[in-house]
C-alpha positions as CSV (number, residue, x, y, z in Angstrom):
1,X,84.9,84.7,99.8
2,X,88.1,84.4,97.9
3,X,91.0,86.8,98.0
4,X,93.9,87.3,95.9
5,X,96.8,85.0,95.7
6,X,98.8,88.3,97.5
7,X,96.3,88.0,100.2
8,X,96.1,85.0,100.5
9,X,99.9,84.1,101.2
10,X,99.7,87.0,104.1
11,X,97.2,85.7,105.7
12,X,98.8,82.5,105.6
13,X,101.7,85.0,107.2
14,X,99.2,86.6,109.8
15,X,98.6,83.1,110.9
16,X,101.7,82.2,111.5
17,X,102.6,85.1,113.7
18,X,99.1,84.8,115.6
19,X,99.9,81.1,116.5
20,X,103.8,82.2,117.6
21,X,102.5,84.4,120.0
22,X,99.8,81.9,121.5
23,X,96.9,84.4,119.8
24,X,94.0,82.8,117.3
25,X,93.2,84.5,113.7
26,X,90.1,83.5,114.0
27,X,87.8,83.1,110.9
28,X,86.2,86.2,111.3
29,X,89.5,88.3,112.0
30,X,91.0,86.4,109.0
31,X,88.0,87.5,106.4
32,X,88.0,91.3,108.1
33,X,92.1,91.2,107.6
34,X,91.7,89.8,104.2
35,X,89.4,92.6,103.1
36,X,91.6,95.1,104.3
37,X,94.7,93.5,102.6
38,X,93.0,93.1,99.3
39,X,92.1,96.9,99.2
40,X,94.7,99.2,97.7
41,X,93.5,102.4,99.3
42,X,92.7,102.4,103.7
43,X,89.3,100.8,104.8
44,X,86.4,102.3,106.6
45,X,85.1,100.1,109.4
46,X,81.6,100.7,107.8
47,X,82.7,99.3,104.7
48,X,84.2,96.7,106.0
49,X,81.1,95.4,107.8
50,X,78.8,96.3,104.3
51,X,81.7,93.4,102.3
52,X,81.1,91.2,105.5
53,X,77.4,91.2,105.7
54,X,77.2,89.6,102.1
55,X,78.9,86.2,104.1
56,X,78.2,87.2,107.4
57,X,74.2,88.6,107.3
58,X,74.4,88.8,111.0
59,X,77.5,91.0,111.6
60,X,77.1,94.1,113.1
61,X,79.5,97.0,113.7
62,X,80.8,95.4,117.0
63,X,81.7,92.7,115.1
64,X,84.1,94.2,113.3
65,X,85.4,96.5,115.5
66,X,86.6,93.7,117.5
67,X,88.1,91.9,115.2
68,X,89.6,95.3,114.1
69,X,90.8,95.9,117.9
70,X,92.5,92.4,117.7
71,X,94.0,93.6,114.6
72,X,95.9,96.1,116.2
73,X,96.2,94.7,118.8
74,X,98.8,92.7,117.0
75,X,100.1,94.9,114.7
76,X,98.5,93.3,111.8
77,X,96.5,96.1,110.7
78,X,97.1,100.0,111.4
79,X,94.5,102.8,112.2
80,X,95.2,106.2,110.0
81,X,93.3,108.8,111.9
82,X,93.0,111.3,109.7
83,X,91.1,108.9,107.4
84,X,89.3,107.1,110.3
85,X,90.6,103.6,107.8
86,X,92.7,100.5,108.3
87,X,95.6,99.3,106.2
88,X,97.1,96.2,106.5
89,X,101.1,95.7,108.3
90,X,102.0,92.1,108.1
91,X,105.8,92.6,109.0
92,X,107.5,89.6,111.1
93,X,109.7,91.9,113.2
94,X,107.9,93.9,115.5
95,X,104.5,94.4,115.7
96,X,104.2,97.3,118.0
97,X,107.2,99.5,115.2
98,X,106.3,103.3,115.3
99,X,104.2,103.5,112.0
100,X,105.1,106.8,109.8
101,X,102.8,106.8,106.7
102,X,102.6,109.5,103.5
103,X,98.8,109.9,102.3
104,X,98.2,111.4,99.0
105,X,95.8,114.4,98.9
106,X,95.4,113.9,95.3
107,X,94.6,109.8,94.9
108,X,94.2,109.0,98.4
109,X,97.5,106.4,97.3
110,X,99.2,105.7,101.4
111,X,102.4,104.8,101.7
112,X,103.5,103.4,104.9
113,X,107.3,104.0,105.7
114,X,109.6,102.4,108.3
115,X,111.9,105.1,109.3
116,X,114.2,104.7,112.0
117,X,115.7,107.9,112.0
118,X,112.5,109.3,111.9
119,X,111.4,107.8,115.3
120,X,114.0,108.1,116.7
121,X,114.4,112.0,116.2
122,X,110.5,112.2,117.4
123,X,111.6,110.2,120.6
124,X,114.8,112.3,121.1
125,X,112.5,115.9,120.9
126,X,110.5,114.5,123.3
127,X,112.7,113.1,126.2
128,X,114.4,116.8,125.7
129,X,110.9,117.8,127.2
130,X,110.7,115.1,129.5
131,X,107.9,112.9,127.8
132,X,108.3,109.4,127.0
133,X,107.1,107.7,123.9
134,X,105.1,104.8,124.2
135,X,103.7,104.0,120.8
136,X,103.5,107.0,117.5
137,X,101.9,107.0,114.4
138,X,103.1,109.6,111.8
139,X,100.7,110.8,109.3
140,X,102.3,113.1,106.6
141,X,99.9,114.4,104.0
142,X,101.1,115.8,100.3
143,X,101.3,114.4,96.8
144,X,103.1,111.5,95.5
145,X,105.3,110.9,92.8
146,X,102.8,109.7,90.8
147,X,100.1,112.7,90.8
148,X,103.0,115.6,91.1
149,X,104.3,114.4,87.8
150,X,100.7,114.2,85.8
């Protein structure tokens, strides 16, 4: 299975981080990372596991929702809830940053954001209440640029 060129130098990326934290991309959770990353829109796990099962005839939904679990794990990939899908985060900072994302109602377009100001505001609300953040994902939905101006 070949990926783009794009996808192909992050996962070179994703490797890199795996190995400098003493964690294995395997070849599995680099093909399930690699479809996500060559997608434009968020991935279902089921779809995932039908574009694996054309090199993988054996995998089965625990297959992939391991290798999605690892994923997280290590911040290569995020969960968007509302969408029950997976998008792709190869940053070399931190892998556990509070993710804020802007989904399009219109073309389904997502947009992840890193705003600093943003978390921090969520965590200063909070601690006024006495609660403690450990880990937040935004999920803003609206219409882009893009489908507002058509």
């Amino acid at each position: 299975m070949g990926f783009s060129p794009r996808t192909e130098t992050l996962l070179t990326r994703a490797t890199v981080i795996c190995d400098g934290r003493g964690v294995r991309l395997t070849d599995l959770r680099r093909q399930v990372l690699g479809l996500i990353l060559d997608r434009e829109a968020p991935t279902g796990a089921y779809d995932l596991l039908d574009q694996l099962r054309s090199t993988r005839p054996g995998a089965a939904p625990p297959t992939v929702y391991r290798a999605l679990e690892f994923l997280q794990e290590q911040g290569l990939v995020h969960k968007l809830e509302r969408l029950s899908a997976f998008v792709g985060c190869i940053a070399e900072e931190d892998h556990d940053h509070a993710a804020q994302f802007l989904i399009c109602r219109s073309c389904g377009k997502v947009t992840e954001l890193e705003d600093h100001e943003l978390a921090h505001a969520l965590e200063d609300a909070a601690k006024r209440l006495g609660f403690t953040v450990g880990k937040a994902t935004i999920e803003a939905e609206g219409q882009c640029a893009a489908c507002a101006s058509a």
